[in-house]
C-alpha positions in Angstrom: -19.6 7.6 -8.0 -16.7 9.0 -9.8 -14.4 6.7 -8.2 -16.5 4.0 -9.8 -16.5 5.9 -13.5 -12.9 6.6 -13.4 -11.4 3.1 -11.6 -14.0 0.2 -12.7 -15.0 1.2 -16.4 -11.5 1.5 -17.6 -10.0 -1.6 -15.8 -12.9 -3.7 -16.6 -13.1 -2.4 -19.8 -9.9 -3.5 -20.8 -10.4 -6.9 -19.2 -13.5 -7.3 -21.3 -11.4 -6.5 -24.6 -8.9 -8.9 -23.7 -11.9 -11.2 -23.5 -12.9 -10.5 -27.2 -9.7 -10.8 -28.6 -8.9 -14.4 -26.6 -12.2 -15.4 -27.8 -11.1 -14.7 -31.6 -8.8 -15.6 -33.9 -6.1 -12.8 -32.9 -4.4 -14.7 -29.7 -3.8 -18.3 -29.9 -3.3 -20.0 -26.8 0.0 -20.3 -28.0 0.2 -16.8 -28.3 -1.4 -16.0 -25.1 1.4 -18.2 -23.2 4.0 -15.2 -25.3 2.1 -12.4 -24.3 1.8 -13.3 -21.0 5.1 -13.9 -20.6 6.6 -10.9 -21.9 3.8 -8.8 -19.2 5.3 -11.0 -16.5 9.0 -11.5 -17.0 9.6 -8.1 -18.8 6.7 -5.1 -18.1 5.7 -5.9 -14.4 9.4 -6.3 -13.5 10.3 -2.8 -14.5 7.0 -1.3 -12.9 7.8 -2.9 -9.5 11.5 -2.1 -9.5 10.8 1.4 -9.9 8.1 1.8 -7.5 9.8 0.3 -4.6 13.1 1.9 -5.9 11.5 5.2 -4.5 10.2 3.8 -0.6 11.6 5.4 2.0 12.0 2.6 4.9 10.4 4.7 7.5 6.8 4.8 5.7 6.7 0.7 5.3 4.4 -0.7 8.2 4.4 -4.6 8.6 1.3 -4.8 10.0 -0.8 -4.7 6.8 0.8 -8.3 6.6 -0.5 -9.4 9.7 -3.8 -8.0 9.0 -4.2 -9.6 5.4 -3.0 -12.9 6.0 -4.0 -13.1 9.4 -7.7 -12.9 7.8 -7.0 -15.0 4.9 -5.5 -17.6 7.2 -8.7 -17.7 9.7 -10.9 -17.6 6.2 -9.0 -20.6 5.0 -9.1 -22.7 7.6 -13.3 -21.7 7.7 -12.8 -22.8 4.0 -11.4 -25.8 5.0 -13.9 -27.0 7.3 -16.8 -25.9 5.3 -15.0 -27.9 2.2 -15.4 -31.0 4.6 -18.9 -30.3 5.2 -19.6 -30.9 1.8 -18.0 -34.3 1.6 -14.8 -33.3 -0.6 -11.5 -34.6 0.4 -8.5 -33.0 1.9 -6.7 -32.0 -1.8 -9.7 -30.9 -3.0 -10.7 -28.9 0.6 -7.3 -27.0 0.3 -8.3 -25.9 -3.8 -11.7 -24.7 -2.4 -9.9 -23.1 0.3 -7.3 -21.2 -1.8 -10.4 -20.4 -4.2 -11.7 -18.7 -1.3 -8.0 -16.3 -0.4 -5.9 -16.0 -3.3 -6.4 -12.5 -4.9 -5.4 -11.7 -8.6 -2.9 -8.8 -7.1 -0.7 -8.7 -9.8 -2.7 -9.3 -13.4 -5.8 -6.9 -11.9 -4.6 -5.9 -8.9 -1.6 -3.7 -9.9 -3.2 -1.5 -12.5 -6.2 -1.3 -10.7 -4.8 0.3 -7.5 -2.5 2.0 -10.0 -5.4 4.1 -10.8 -7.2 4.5 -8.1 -4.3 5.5 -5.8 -1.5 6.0 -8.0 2.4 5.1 -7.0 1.9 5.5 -3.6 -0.9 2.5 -3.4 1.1 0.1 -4.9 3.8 -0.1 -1.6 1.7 -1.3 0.1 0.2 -3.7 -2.5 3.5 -4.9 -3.4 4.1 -5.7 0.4 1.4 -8.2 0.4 2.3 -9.5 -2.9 5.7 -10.1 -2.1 4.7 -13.0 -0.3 1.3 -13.6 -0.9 2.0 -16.6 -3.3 4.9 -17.5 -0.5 2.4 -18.1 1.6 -0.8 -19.7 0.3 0.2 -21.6 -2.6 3.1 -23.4 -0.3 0.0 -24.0 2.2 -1.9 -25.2 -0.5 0.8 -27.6 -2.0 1.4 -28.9 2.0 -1.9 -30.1 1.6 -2.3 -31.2 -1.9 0.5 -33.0 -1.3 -0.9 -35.2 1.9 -4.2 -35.2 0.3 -3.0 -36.9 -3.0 0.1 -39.1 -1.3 -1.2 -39.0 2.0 2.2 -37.2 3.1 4.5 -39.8 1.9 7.5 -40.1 -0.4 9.2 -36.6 -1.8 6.9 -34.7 0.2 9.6 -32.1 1.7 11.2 -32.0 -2.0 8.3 -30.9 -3.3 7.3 -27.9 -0.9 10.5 -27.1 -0.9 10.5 -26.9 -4.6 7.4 -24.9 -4.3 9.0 -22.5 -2.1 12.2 -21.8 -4.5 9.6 -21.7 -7.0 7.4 -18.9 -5.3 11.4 -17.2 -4.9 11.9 -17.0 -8.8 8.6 -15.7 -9.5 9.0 -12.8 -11.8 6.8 -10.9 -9.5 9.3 -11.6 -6.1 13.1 -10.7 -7.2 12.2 -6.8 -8.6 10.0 -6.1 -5.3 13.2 -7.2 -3.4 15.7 -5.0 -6.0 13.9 -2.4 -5.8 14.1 -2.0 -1.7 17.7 -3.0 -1.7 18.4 0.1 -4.4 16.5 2.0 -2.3 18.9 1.4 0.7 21.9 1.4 -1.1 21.0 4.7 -2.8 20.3 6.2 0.6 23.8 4.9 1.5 25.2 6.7 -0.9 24.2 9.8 -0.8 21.4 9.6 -2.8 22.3 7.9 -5.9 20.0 7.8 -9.0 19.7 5.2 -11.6 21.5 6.4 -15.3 18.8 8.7 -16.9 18.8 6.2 -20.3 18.1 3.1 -18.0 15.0 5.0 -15.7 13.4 5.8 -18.9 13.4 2.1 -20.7 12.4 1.3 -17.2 9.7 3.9 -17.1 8.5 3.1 -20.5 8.2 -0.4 -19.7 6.5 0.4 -16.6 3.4 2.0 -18.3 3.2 -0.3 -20.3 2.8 -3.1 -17.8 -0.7 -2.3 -16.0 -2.9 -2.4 -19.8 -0.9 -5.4 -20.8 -2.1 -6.9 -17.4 -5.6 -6.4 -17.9 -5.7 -7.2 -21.6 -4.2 -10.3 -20.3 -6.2 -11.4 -17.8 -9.3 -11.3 -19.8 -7.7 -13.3 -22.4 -6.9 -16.0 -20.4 -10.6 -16.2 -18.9 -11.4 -16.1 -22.7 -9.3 -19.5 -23.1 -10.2 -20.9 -19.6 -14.0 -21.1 -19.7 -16.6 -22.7 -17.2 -16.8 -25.9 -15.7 -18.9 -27.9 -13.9 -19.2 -27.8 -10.2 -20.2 -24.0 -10.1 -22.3 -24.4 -6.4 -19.1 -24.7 -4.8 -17.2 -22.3 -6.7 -19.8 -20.0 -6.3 -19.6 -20.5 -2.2 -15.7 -19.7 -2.9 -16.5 -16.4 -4.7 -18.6 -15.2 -2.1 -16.1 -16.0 0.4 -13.3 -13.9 -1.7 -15.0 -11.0 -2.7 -17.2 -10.7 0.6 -16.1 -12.1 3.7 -12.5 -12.0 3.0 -12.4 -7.7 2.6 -14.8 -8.2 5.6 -12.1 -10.0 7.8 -8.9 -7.5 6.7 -10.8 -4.5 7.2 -11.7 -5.9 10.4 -8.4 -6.5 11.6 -7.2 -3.3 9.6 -8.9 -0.9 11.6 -9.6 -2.2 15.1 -6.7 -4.6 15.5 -3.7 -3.0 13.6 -4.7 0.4 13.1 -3.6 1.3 9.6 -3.2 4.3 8.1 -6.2 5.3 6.2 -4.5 4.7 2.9 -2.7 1.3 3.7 -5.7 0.1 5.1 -8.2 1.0 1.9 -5.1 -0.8 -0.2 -5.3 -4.2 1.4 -9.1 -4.1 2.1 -9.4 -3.9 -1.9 -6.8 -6.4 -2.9 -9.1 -8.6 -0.7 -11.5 -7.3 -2.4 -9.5 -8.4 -5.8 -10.8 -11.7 -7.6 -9.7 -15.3 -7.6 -6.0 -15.2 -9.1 -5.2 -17.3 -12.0 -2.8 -19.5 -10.0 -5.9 -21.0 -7.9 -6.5 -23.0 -11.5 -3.3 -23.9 -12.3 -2.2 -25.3 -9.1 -5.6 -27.6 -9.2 -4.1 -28.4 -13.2 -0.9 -29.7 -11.5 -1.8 -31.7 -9.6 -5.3 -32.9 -11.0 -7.7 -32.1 -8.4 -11.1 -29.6 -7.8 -10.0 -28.3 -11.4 -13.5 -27.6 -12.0 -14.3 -25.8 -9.1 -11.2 -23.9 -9.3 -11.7 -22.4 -12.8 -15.2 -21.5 -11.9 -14.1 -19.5 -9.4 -11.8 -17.8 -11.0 -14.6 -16.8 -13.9 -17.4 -16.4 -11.5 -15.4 -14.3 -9.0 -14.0 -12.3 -12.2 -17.1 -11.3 -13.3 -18.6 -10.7 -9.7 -16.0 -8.5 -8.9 -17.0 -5.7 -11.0 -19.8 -5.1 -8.3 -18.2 -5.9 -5.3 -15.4 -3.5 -6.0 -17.7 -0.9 -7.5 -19.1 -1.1 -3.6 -16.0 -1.3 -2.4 -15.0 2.1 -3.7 -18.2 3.4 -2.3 -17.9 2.3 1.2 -14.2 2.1 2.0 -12.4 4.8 3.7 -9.7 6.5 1.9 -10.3 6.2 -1.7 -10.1 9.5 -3.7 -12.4 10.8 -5.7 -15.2 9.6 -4.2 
C-alpha cells in the first residue's frame, strides 16, 4: 500500500494539476505547444543522457525487447482483427490497434518509474523506448498509408520519412549519446563529463520528470472527449489489462528477466495510451475520435490499473 501512497498520489497528482491549469486561463494552447517543447527538446534530453551515460554494457539484456514488443505485436495484430470485427476499415483498424500498444513511456512513463525504482529503472525503460515509437508508429503509418491510398503513390517516401522522423525524435539521439559516452568513457579510462556541464545537466534532469506530468495533464485538458467511446473503451482495456498480461507472460516464462527488468516493462505496459496514438490519427484524418478517447479514458483508468499493478507485480519496493 505504500508503494501506491508514495508512486500514484504524487504522479497522478501532478497530472491532475496540469489538468487545472490547461483547463484555465494560465496555458494557452499556444503556450502548451512552448512548454511542451522545452520538456521534450531540452529537460528529458539531459535526464536520458545522464542516465544511460552511467550503464555499464554488461547489465543491458535485449530480451526485455523481445518480451514487450513480441506482446504488443501479437496484441496488435488481435487488435487488428477485432477492429475488423466491428466493421471499421484497414486505416482506422491500425489507430484502434495502436490505441491498444502504444504506452505514454516518456510524458508518464519516465517520472513514474523514476520514483518507484529510481535511476536504475529507467535502463531498462529507456531500452524500450528507444524504439518503441520506431516500431509501432512506422507499423501504424505502413497501414494508414495502404488503408487511406490503398498502397499507392509515395508510399515508401512516406514510411521512410516516418522512420527518419522516429530518428530525430528528441527522445532517440540522447538514449543513443548517452551509451556511446558510456563506451567511450570506459575506453578511456574512465573519463567524466566537466563538473560545470554534469551539473546544468543534472539540474535539468530533475526538472524533467514534473514538467512531464504537469504536461501531460495539460494536454488532456486541451484534448477532451469524443465520440466513439465503445471502441475506445475496448482499446483501454486492451492497454492497461491484456497488454501487461502478455509481457509479463513472456517476461517470466519465456525470457526470464531479472526481477527488476521484468517489473519495469510489465508497468510501462501497464502505462496509458501515449499522446502520439491521437496525433498520428490527426495526420492523417482517420479514427480521431476513437483515438483521443483512448488516450483520456485510458489516462484516467490507469490510476487503478497501476495502483494494482504495484500490488501484484514482483519487484517493486516498498510494497
Amino acid at each position: 500500500m505504500s508503494a501506491i501512497v508514495d508512486i500514484i498520489v504524487p504522479v497522478f497528482g501532478i497530472v491532475a494539476l496540469g489538468w487545472v491549469i490547461g483547463r484555465s486561463r494560465l496555458l494557452s494552447a499556444e503556450g502548451l505547444r512552448g512548454f511542451t517543447n522545452i520538456t521534450f527538446y531540452a529537460l528529458f534530453p539531459a535526464l536520458l543522457f545522464r542516465s544511460m551515460a552511467r550503464v555499464q554494457f554488461e547489465t543491458l539484456d535485449a530480451d526485455i525487447l523481445f518480451a514487450f514488443f513480441g506482446a504488443a505485436l501479437s496484441l496488435y495484430a488481435l487488435l487488428l482483427l477485432a477492429g475488423r470485427a466491428l466493421a471499421l476499415g484497414l486505416a482506422d483498424r491500425a489507430v484502434f490497434a495502436l490505441s491498444g500498444t502504444f504506452s505514454n513511456g516518456v510524458g508518464i512513463g519516465i517520472p513514474f518509474i523514476t520514483l518507484a525504482f529510481g535511476p536504475a529503472g529507467l535502463v531498462p525503460l529507456l531500452m524500450i523506448v528507444s524504439v518503441h515509437s520506431l516500431i509501432l508508429l512506422s507499423l501504424s503509418s505502413f497501414l494508414l498509408e495502404v488503408g487511406t491510398q490503398g498502397g499507392r503513390a509515395g508510399l515508401a517516401r512516406r514510411l521512410g520519412g516516418a522512420a527518419l522522423t522516429m530518428l530525430r525524435h528528441p527522445v532517440v539521439p540522447p538514449i543513443f549519446a548517452g551509451l556511446l559516452w558510456s563506451w567511450a568513457s570506459r575506453q578511456a579510462g574512465g573519463l567524466a563529463l566537466p563538473g560545470i556541464v554534469d551539473r546544468v545537466l543534472e539540474a535539468l534532469a530533475t526538472a524533467a520528470p514534473p514538467c512531464g506530468l504537469l504536461m501531460a495533464g495539460a494536454s488532456l485538458a486541451h484534448v477532451g472527449l469524443r465520440g466513439h467511446w465503445q471502441a475506445a473503451a475496448l482499446a483501454s482495456a486492451a492497454k492497461l489489462l491484456v497488454l501487461p498480461a502478455l509481457v509479463y507472460a513472456l517476461g517470466r516464462y519465456v525470457f526470464a528477466l531479472d526481477p527488476l527488468w521484468l517489473a519495469v516493462a510489465t508497468l510501462n505496459a501497464c502505462l496509458p495510451a501515449g499522446a502520439n496514438v491521437y496525433m498520428v490519427a490527426q495526420l492523417y484524418g482517420v479514427g480521431v475520435g476513437r483515438a483521443t478517447n483512448a488516450v483520456v479514458i485510458s489516462t484516467a483508468a490507469s490510476i487503478v490499473t497501476l495502483s494494482l499493478a504495484l500490488l501484484i507485480v514482483p519487484g517493486v519496493p516498498g510494497r
